[in-house]
N, C-alpha and C positions, 0 to 999 in steps of 0.2 A: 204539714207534718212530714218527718222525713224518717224514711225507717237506719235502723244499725249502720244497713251497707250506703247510709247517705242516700237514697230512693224515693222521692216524693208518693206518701200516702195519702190516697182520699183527696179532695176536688183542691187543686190550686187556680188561679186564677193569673195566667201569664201575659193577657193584655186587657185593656177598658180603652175606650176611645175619651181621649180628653175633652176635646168639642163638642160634645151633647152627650144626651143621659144614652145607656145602652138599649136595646130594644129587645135583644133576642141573646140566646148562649149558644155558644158554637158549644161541647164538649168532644174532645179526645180521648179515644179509648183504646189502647194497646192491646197488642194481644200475648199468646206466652212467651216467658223469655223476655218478656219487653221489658220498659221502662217509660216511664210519662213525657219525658221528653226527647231522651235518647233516638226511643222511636222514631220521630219525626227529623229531627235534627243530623244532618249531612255527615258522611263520614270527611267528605274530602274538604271542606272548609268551616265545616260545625255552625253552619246553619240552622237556624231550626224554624221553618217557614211559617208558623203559625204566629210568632209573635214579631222575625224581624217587620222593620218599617219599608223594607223593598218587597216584600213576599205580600201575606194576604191582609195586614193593616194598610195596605196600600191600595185595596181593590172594597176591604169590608169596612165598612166605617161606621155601622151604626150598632155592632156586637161584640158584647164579654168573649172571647177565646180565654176556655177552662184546659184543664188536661185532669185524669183521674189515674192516681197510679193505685197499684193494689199488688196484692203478694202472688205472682204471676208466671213463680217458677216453674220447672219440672217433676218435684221432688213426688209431692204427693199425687200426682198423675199414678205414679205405681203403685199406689197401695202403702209406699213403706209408711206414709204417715196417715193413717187414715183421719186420726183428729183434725186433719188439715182443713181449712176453707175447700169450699168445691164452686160450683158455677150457679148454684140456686143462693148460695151465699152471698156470692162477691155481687149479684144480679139485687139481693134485699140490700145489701151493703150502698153499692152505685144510686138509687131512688133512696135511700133514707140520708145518705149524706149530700147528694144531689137538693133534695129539698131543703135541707138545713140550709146551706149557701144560698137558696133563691129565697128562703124566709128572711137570713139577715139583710140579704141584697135590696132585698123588696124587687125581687123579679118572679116572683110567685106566680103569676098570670104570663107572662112574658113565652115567647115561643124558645122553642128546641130544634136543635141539627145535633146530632151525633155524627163523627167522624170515629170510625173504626176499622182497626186494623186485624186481618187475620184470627183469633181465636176470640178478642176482645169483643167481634162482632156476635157471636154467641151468646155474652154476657149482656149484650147491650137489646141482644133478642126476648132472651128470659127476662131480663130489666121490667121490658114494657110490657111481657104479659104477664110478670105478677103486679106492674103499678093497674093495667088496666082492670086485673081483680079487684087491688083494694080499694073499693069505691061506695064502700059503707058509710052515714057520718064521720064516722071516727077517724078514718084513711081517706079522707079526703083531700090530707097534704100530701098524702103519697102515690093516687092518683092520679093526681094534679102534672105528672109527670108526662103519663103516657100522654094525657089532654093537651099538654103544650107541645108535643113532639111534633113537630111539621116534617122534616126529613131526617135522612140518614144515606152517610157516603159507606158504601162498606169495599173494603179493599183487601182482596182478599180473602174472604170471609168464605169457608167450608160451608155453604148451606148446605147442597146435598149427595148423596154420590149414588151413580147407575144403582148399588145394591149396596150391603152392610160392608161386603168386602171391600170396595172400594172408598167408601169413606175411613175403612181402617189403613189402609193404604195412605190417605191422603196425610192422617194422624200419624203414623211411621215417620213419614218426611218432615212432615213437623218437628217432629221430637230429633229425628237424624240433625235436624238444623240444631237444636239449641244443646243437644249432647256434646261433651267435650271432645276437640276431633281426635282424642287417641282413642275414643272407642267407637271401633269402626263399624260396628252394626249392633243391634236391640235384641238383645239376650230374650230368650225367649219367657220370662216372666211379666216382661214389658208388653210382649203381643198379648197373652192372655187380660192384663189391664185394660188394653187399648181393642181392645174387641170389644169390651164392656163399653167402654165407649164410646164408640159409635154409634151404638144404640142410645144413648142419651144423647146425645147431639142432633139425631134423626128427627128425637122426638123435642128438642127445645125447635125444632123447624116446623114442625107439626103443630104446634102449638101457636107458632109467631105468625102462622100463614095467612089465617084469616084478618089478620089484623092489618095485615099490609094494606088494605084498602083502603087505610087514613093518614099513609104519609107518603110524600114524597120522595121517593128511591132511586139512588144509581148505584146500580154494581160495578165495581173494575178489578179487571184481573189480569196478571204480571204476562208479560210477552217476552221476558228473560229467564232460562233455567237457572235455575240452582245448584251450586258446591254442595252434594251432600257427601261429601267424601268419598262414597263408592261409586259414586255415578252425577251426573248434572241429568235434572230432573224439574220441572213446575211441581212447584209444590203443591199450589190450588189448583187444579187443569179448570179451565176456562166455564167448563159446563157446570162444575162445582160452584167457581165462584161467580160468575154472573146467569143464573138461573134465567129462563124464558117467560117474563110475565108482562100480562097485559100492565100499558100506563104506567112502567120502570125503564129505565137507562141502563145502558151496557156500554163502557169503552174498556179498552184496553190501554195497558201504559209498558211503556218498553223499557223495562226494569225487571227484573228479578223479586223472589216475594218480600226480602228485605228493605230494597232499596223501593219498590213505587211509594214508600209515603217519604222520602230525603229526597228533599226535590233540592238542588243546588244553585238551580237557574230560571229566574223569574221569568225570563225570555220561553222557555220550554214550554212544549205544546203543553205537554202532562198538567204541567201548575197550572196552564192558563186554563186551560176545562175545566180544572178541582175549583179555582178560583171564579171563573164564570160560572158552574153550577152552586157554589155558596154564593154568589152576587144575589144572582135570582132568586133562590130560595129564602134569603136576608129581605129581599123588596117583597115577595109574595106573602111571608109567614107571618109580620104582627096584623092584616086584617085578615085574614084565613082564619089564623088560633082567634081571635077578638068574635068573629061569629061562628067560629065553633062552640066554644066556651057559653058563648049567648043560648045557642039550639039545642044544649045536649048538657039537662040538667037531670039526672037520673034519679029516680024515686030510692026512696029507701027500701022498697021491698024490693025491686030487680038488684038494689046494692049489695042485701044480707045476702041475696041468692045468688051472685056471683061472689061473694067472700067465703061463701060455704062451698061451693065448686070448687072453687080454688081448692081450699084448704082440703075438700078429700082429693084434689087429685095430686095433693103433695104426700098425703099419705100413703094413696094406692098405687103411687108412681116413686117407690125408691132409686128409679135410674135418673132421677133428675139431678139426685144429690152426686153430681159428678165429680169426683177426686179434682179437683187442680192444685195444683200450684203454688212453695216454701221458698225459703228465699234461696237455696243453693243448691242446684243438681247434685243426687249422691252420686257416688262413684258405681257407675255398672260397670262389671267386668265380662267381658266376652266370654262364651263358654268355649275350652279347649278344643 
């Protein structure tokens, strides 16, 4: 499905390996500002490495490569639309259309890699800790989710910052990137948005922490600053995006926060680690998820009890429901 501005909505499926059945799904998950393919795909020769046949069907041969595009503007970040989708949304959104595609595929049991890019890694945070709530009878297909999840590439990705200030800081730059560049700084109704935000990003991290202990993680963060018009800056700083934890990966890639997922050149260090860590993770994940799935059948009563967990701390926690993202930046105008 493609939205107005021609924008791939909800799960496409950009390669299958002709040679045998699939085993596993890569998905790709942008982040704001983005687009499902655009993202990935090169500016200087519109490559887009995930499905050419020299890039990673050239290294991955036994997995679906998805992409998920979703409404991932600016717009409602401020407030001006509050009816808009937010990030607990586009997170039930990602697992309920997610599983629809693995129920027609008949990849239902079949393992998971999310590749995420900068804000899309938030969503793909919140994702797996509302699929690993719903695990009552009845969400069992949506479950099913977090249970096949073997790894995740996140690039880019604000996990956390020294204090609130600075992850609203990290969120400025963010926004400075995808604003149009005649407006040359964030009018001050934007920071009171984005102050609120950071506290709900804090806490989708808070959340996703515990859970890291059942996938396979590599963090990478840009060793190229950023144009943000008033200054050249990282956008993620380092400590943000690839966090210190036990039994996780940390590279760096010498790009800029735009460019580390346009990779141009199959020859380049960058693609061949993105590509070597999907190798391995493609060999390791259908008997890992196969005796997981075996060992880890949950009762129905620990199920209602974390369905009802859930569901109050979506009530008692309004900062979840975080503004994102319409299809077109409004116009902010600088104050005089």
């Amino acid at each position: 499905m493609r939205s107005a501005e021609g924008k791939i909505c909800g799960i496409k499926e950009v390669y299958r390996p002709t040679d045998r059945e699939a085993e596993i799904d890569i998905v790709a998950v942008h982040g704001l500002n983005g687009d499902a393919l655009q993202t990935w795909t090169s500016r200087k020769n519109g490559i887009c490495w995930l499905y050419d046949q020299n890039f990673l069907p050239r290294y991955i041969k036994n997995a679906r490569i998805l992409v998920w595009g979703y409404n991932s503007s600016f717009a409602s970040l401020t407030g001006v639309d509050p009816s808009g989708n937010r990030i607990h949304h586009h997170a039930q959104t990602l697992i309920a259309q997610l599983s629809a595609d693995r129920k027609l595929e008949n990849m239902t049991e079949k393992p998971i890699i999310f590749l995420c890019h900068s804000l899309g890694g938030l969503v793909v945070k919140r994702a797996l800790s509302y699929s690993h709530s719903r695990s009552s009878d009845k969400m069992a297909h949506l479950h099913t989710i977090f249970a096949c999840t073997y790894g995740i590439l996140f690039f880019g990705t604000p996990h956390r910052g020294s204090s609130k200030a600075s992850l609203l800081l990290t969120l400025q730059k963010l926004t400075s990137v995808t604003l149009p560049r005649r407006f040359g700084r964030v009018e001050r109704g934007l920071v009171k948005a984005l102050e609120e935000e950071s506290e709900t990003l804090q806490n989708i991290t808070d959340y996703f922490t515990p859970l890291m202990k059942d996938f396979h993680i590599h963090f990478f963060w840009e060793q190229q600053k950023t144009d943000l018009k008033y200054t050249k800056d990282y956008v993620v700083e380092q400590e943000s995006a690839a966090p210190v934890f036990d039994d996780t990966d940390r590279s760096g890639i010498p790009a800029d926060h735009s460019g580390m997922v346009k990779f141009e050149d199959s020859a380049s260090s960058s693609f061949r680690l993105v590509a070597a860590t999907l190798d391995r993770y493609c060999t390791e994940a259908p008997e890992a998820i196969r005796k997981r799935r075996g060992n880890s059948k949950p009762t129905l009563a620990s199920n209602e009890q974390g369905g009802a967990s859930e569901t109050l701390k979506e009530t008692a926690s309004p900062s979840l429901y975080m503004p994102c993202l319409s299809s077109e930046p409004p116009e902010y105008h600088a104050n005089p």
